[in-house]
C-alpha positions as CSV (number, residue, x, y, z in Angstrom):
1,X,-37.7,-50.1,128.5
2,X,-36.6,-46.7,129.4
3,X,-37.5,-45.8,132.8
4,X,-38.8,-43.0,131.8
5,X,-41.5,-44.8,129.2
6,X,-42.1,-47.1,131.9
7,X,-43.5,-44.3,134.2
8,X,-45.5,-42.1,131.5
9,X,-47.7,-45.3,130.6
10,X,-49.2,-44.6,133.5
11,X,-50.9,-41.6,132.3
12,X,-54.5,-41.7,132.7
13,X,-54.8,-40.1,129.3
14,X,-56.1,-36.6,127.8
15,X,-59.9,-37.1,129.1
16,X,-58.7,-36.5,132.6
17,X,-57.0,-33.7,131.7
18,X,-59.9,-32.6,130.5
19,X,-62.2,-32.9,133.6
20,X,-60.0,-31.6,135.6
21,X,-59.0,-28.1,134.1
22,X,-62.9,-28.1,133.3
23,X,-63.7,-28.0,137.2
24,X,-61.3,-25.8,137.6
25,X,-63.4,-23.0,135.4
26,X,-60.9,-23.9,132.3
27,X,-63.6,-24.1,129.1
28,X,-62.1,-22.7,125.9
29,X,-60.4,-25.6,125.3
30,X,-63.5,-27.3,125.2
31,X,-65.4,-24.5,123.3
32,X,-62.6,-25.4,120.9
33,X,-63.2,-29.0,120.3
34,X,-66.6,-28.1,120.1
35,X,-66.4,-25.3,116.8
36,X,-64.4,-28.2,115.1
37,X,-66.4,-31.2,115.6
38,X,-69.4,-29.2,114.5
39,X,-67.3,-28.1,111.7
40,X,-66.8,-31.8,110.6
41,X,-70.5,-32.4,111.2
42,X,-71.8,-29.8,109.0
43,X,-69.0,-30.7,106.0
44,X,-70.3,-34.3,106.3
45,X,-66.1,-35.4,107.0
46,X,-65.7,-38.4,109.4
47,X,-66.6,-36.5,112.9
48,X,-64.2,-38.9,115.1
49,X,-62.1,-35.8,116.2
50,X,-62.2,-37.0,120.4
51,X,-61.1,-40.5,119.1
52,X,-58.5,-38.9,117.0
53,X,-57.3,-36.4,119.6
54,X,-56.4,-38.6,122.1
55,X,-54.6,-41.1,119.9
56,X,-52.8,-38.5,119.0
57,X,-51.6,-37.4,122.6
58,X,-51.1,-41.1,124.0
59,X,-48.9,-41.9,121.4
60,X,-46.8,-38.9,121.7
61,X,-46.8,-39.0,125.5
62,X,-46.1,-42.6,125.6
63,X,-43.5,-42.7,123.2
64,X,-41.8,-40.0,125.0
65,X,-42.9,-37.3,122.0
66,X,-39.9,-39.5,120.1
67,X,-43.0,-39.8,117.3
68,X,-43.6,-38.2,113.7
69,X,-47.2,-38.9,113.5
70,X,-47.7,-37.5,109.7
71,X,-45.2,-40.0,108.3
72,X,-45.4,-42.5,111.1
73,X,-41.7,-42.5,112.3
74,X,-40.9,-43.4,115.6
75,X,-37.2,-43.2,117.2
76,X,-36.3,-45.5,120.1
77,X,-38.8,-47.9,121.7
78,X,-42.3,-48.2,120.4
79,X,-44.5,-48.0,124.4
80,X,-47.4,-47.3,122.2
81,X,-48.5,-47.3,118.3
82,X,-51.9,-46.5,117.6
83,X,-53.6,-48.6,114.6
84,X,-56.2,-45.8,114.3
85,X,-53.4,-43.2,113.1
86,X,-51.6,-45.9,110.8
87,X,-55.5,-45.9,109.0
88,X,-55.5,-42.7,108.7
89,X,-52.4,-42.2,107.6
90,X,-52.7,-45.1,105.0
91,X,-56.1,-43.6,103.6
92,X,-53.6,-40.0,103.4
93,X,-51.2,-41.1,101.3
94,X,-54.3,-43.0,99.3
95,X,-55.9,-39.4,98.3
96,X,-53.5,-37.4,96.5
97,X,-54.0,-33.9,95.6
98,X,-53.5,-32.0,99.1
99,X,-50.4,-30.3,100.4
100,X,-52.2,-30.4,103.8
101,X,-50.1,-32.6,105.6
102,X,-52.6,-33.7,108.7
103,X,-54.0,-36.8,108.5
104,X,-57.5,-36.7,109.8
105,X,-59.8,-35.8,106.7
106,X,-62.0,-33.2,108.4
107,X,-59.0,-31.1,110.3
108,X,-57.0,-31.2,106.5
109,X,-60.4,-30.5,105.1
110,X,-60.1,-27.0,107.4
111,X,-56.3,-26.1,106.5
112,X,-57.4,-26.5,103.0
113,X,-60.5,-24.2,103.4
114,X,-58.6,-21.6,105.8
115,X,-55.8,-21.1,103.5
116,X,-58.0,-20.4,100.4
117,X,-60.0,-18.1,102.6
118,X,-56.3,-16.2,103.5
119,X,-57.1,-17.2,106.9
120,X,-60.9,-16.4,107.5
121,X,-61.7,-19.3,109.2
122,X,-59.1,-19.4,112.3
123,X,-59.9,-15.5,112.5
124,X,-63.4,-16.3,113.2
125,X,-62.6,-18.9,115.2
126,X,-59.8,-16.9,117.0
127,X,-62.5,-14.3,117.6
128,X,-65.3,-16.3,119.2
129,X,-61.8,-18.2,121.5
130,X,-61.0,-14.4,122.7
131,X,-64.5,-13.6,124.0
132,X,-64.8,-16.6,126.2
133,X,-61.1,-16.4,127.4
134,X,-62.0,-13.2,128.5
135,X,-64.7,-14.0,129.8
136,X,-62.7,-16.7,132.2
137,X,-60.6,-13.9,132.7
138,X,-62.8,-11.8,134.2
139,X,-64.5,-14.4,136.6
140,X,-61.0,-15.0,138.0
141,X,-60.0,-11.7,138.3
142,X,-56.6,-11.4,136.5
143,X,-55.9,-8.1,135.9
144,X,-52.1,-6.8,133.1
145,X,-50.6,-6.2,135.8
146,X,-46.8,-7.4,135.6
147,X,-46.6,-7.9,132.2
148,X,-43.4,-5.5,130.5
149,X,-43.8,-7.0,126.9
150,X,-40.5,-8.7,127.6
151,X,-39.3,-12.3,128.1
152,X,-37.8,-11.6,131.1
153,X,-41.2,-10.1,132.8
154,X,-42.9,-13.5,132.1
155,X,-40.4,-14.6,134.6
156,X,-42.1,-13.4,137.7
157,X,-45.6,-14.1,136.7
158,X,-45.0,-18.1,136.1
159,X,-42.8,-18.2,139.4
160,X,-45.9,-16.6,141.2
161,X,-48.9,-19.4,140.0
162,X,-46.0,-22.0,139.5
163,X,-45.3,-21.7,143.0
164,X,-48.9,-21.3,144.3
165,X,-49.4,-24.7,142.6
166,X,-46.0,-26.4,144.2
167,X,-43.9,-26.1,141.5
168,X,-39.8,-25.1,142.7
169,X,-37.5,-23.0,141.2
170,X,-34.6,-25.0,140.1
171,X,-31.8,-24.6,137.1
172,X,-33.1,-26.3,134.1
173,X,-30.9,-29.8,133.2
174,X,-28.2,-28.8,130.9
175,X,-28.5,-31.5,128.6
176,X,-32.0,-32.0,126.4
177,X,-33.6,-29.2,127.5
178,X,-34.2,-25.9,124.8
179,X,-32.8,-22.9,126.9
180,X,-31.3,-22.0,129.7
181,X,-31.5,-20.5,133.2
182,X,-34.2,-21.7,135.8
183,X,-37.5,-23.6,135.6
184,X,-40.6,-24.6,138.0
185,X,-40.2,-28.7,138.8
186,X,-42.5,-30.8,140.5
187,X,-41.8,-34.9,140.6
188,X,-44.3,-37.5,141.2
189,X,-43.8,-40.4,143.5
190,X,-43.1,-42.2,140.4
191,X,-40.0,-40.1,139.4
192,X,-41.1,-38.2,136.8
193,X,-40.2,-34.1,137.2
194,X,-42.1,-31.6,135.7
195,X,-40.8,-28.7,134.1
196,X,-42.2,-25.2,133.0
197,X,-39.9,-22.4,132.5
198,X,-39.5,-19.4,130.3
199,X,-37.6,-19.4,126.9
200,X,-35.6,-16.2,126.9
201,X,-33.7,-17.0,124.1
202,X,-34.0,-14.7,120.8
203,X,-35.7,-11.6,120.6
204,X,-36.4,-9.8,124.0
205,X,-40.2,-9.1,123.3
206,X,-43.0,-11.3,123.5
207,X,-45.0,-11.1,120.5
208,X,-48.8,-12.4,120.4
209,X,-47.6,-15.9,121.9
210,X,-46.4,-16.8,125.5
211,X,-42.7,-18.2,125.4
212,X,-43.2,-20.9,127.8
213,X,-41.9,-24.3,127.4
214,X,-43.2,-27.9,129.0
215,X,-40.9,-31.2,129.5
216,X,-41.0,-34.1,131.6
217,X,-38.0,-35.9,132.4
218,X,-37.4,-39.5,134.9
219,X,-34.7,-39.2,137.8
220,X,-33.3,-42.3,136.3
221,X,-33.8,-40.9,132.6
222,X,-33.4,-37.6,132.0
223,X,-32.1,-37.9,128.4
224,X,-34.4,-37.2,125.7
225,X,-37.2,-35.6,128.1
226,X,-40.5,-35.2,126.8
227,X,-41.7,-31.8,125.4
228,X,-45.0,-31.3,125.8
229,X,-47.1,-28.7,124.3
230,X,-50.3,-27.3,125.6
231,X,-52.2,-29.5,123.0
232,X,-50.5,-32.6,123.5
233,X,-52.1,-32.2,127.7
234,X,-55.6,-31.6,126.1
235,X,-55.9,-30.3,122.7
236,X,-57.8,-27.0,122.6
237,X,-55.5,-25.9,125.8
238,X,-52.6,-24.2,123.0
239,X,-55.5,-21.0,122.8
240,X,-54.1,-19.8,125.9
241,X,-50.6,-19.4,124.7
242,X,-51.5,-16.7,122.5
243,X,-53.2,-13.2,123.6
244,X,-53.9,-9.8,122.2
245,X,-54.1,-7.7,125.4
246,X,-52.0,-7.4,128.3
247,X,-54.9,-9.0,130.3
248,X,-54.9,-11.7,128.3
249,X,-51.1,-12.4,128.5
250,X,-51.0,-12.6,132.5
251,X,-54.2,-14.9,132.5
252,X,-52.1,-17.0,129.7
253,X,-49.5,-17.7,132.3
254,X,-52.2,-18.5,134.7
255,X,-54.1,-20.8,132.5
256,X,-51.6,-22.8,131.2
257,X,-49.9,-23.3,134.8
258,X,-53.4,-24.7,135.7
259,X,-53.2,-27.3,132.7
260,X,-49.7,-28.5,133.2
261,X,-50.7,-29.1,136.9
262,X,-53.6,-30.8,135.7
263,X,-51.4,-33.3,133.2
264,X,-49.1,-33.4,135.9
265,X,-51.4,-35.1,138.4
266,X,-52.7,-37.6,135.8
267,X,-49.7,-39.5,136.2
268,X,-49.0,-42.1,139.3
């Protein structure tokens, strides 16, 4: 087995995650979870989201994200396959009629609903996300200061919390990795190495989402890495990536530094 599968099946899985950036004052992605489980609740769909969620993420993170979970693909070694998602995804292709993709019956029952409500649903959710993220905001004191609107000025505000968290600024591995130029690495006894970094490529301005990127690679294996979204760490976590205010971008940056140190130390 890859070395570097060998080291992520140590992961102590989402849950942790999810205490962690919890008791570090981190509770929209929770709010999150909780709007859609009561969703599922209320519609009467099967209500297993937590179950769901973090078969999800194992089987990405332990198959080293090599994983098409819709259409249950995998490339390379198999660390993991979760007989929950091959149900669900059997019972999918069983119940024709939707364009909806997702496999879980209550989250596809939501796409449906929010795209013949032109979007109603995720603005109301989106709303309800942006008052608590504020919120946080507030109690830690983040201010707009830094932020330029430009790719480039994201730059200085993830060395800054990257740093206060132990990251170090080193160039990005040439091969694997989607950009260029430096990131913010930290490696666990194990081997693994961390990397956050800025994509700078395309336009210049940042536009409603944060352009920050997530892999984990193994000294001994650095080719494919993983890529790891916000979600995949603890779904609910990807509401930080996207902001409407100034405020809201800086403490962005913060936030999601917090959760990738948070999925960083869930690993041996």
């Amino acid at each position: 087995m890859r070395p570097l599968l060998e080291a992520l099946a140590s992961w102590r899985g989402p849950k942790a995650v999810g205490d962690d950036i919890a008791k570090r004052g981190f509770l929209v992605p929770q709010a999150y979870r909780r709007e859609m489980i009561a969703y599922c609740e209320r519609i009467g769909v099967a209500s297993d989201l937590e179950t769901y969620w973090s078969e999800w993420a194992r089987e990405h993170v332990l198959c080293g994200g090599r994983v098409d979970y819709y259409r249950r693909r995998f490339l390379g070694e198999i660390a993991y396959r979760s007989a929950y998602l091959d149900r669900l995804a059997t019972e999918r292709e069983a119940s024709q009629g939707s364009q909806v993709a997702e496999i879980h019956p209550c989250l596809r029952r939501w796409l449906e609903e929010n795209r013949k409500a032109h979007g109603e649903l995720a603005f109301f959710l989106n709303q309800k996300l942006d008052e608590l993220k504020e919120a946080e905001r507030r109690r830690y004191g983040i201010s707009g200061n830094g932020w330029t609107e430009k790719k480039r000025g994201v730059v200085p505000l993830l060395r800054s919390y990257a740093q206060s968290r132990g990251f170090e600024e080193r160039l990005l591995p040439i091969r694997g990795f989607a950009g260029k130029g430096n990131a913010f690495c930290k490696q666990t006894p194990s081997g693994l190495i961390f990397y956050c970094w800025v994509d700078l490529g395309g336009f210049r301005e940042v536009k409603r989402r944060l352009p920050l990127y997530f892999y984990v690679c193994h000294v001994d294996d650095s080719y494919p890495p993983l890529s790891v979204g916000p979600d995949v760490m603890y779904v609910g976590a990807a509401c930080y990536a996207v902001f409407k205010t100034p405020e809201l971008a800086v403490f962005g940056v913060f936030a999601l530094v917090e959760v990738f140190d948070a999925f960083y130390k869930t690993f041996d």
